[in-house]
C-alpha positions in Angstrom: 0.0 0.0 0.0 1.5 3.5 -0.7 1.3 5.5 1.9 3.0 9.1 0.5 2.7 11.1 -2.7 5.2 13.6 -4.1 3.9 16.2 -6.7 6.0 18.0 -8.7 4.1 21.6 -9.8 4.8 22.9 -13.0 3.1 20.7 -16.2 2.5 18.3 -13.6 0.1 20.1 -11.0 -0.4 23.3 -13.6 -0.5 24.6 -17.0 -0.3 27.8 -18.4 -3.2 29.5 -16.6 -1.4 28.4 -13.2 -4.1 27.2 -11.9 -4.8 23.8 -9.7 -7.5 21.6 -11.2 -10.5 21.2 -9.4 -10.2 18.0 -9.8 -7.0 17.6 -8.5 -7.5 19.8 -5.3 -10.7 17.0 -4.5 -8.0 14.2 -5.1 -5.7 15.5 -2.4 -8.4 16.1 -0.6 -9.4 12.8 -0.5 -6.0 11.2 0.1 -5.5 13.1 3.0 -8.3 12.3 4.4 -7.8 9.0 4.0 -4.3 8.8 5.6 -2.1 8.9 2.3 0.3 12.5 2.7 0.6 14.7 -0.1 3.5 16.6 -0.6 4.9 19.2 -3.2 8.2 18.6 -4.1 9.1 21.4 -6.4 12.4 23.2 -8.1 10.1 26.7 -7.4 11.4 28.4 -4.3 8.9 28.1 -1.4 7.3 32.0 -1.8 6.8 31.1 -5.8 5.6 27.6 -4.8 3.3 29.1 -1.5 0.3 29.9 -3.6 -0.1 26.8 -5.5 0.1 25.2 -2.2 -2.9 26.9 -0.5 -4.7 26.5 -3.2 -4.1 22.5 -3.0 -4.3 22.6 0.5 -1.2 20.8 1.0 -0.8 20.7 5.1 2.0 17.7 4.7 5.8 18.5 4.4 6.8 19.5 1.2 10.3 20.4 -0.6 11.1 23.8 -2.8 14.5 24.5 -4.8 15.0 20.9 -5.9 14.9 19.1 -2.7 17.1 21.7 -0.4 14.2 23.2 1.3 11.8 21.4 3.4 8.7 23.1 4.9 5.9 22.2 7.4 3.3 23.6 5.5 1.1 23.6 8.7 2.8 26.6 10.3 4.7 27.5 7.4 8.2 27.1 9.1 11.4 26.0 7.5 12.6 22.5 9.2 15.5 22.1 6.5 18.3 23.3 4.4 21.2 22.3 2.3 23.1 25.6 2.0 26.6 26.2 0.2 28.9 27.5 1.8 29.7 31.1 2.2 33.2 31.2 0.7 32.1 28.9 -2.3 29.2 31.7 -3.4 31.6 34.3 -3.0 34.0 32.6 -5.0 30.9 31.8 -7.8 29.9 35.2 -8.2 33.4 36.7 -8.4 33.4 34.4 -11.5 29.8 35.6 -12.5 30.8 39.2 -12.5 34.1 38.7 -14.6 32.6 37.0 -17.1 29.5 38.9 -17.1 27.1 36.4 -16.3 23.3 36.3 -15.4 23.2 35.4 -11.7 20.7 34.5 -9.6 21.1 33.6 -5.7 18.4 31.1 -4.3 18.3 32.0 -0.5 16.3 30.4 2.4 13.8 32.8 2.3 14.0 35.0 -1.1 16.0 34.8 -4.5 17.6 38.2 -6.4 19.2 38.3 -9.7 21.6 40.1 -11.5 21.5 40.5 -15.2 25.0 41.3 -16.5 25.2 41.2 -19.8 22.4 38.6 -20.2 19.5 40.0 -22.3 16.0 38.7 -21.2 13.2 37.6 -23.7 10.9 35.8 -21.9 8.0 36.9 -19.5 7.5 33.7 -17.4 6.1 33.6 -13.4 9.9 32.5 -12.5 11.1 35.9 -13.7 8.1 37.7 -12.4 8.8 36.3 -9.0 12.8 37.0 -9.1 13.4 40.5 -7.9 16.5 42.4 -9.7 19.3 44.2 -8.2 21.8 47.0 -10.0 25.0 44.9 -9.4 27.2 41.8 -8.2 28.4 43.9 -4.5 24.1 44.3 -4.1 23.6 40.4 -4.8 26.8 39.6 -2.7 24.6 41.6 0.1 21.5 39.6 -0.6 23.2 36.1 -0.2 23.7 34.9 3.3 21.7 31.2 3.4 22.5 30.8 -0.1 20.9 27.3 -1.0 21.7 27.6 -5.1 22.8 29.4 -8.0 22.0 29.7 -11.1 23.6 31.3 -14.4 23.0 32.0 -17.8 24.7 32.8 -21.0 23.7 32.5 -24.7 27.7 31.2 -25.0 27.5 27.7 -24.3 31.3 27.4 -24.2 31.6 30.0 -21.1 29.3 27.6 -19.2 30.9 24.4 -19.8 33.9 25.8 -18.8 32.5 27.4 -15.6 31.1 24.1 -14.8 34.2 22.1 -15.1 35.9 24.9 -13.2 33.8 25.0 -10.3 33.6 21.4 -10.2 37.0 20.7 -10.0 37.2 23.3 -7.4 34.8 22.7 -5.2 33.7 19.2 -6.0 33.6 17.7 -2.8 31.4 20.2 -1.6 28.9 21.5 -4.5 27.8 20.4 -7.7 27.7 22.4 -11.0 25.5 21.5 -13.8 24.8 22.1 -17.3 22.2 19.7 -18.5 18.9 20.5 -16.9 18.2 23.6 -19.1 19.5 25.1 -22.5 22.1 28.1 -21.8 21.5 27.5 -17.7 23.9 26.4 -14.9 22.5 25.1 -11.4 25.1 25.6 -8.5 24.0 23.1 -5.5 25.3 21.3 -2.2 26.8 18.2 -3.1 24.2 15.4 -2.6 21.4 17.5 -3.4 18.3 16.8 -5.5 14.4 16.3 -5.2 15.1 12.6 -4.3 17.2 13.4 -1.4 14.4 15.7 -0.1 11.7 12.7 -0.8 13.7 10.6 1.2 13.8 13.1 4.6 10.5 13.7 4.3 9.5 9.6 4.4 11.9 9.4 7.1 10.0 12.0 9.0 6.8 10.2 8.8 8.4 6.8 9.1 7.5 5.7 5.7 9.7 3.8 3.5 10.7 4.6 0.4 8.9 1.9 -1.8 5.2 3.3 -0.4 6.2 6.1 -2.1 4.3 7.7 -5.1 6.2 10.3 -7.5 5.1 12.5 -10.1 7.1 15.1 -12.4 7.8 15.6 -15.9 11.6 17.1 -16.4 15.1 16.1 -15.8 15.0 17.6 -12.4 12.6 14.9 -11.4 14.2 11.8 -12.8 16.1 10.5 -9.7 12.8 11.4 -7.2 10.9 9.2 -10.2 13.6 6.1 -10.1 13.7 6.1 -6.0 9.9 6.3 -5.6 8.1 2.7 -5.2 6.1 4.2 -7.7 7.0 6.9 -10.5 
């Protein structure tokens, strides 16, 4: 019997008008109420994740950022992190401004960005929800709790060599990586990833890993797929 269920949220709980189904919100209703927790487990960042949520009624624990927050979504309180370390962030955005990068510092309880010389196209809710600073010394201010970093270029080259750079760097401690999005890098704790957040969470309610139920739809959500006893 599965005893746990881990949603991811975009194409998977909503679409384009961003939006929960009706249908769905009854569903998770209904396991609730009959003992089965629901829980988000999301790359959004817990205040771009917090209305979808409410709207769900998710009360279990759930995960933002790819697995390296964890929230009781009863009182709304943070009960985890995996946070890089202050000298490594320092050292990435150092990097970021020299080469002059889009940046963007994930914290425990915002996100900022810095363009650089990155021009923006798109008009998406992640942009929407990202607030903007004038320059790398105003993100360095903004980045205490750092949980992840991400970068863009439109030169591909640039970013593979950033990630082999940081990599060999800093390997034993963080993880850079270039094949989740086109012309992105994602800067995270070593050992970090939805799956790793799916696994505290059972091990908070005592469940084991194969009563498990996963649902997603990109490559962020492959591992928390493979590890569930269901995906």
């Amino acid at each position: 019997m599965y005893k746990i269920v881990f949603l991811d949220i975009d194409e998977t709980m909503v679409y384009k008008n961003g939006k929960v189904p009706y249908t769905l919100r009854q569903e998770i209703d209904r396991l609730e109420s009959s003992g089965i927790r629901v829980c988000l487990n999301t790359g959004r960042t817990f205040t771009q994740a917090e209305r979808i949520a409410d709207e769900a009624n998710i009360v279990s624990l759930s995960a933002f950022s790819d697995g390296l927050l964890v929230y009781d979504m009863l009182t709304k309180s943070q009960i985890f992190s995996n946070e890089i370390p202050a000298e490594i962030v320092a050292e990435i955005l150092l990097i970021a401004e020299k080469c002059n990068m889009y940046v963007e510092v994930v914290c425990v309880k915002s996100s900022f960005r810095f363009l650089g010389g990155y021009e923006l196209v798109e008009n998406n809710w992640w942009l929407n929800m990202t607030d903007s600073v004038e320059s790398i010394d105003e993100l360095r201010t903004q980045s205490e709790n750092c949980v992840e970093i991400i970068l863009r270029s439109a030169n591909n080259e640039l970013l593979n060599q950033f990630c082999e750079t940081i990599n060999s760097m800093y390997g034993e401690k963080v993880n850079a990586r270039d094949n989740l999005w086109e012309s992105f890098v994602f800067v995270t704790p070593k050992d970090a990833g939805k799956e790793y957040a799916m696994k505290y969470i059972c091990d908070y309610y005592n469940i084991s890993l194969k009563e498990s139920v996963a649902f997603g739809d990109d490559l962020n959500d492959i591992e928390m797929i493979k590890n569930a006893g269901l995906g």
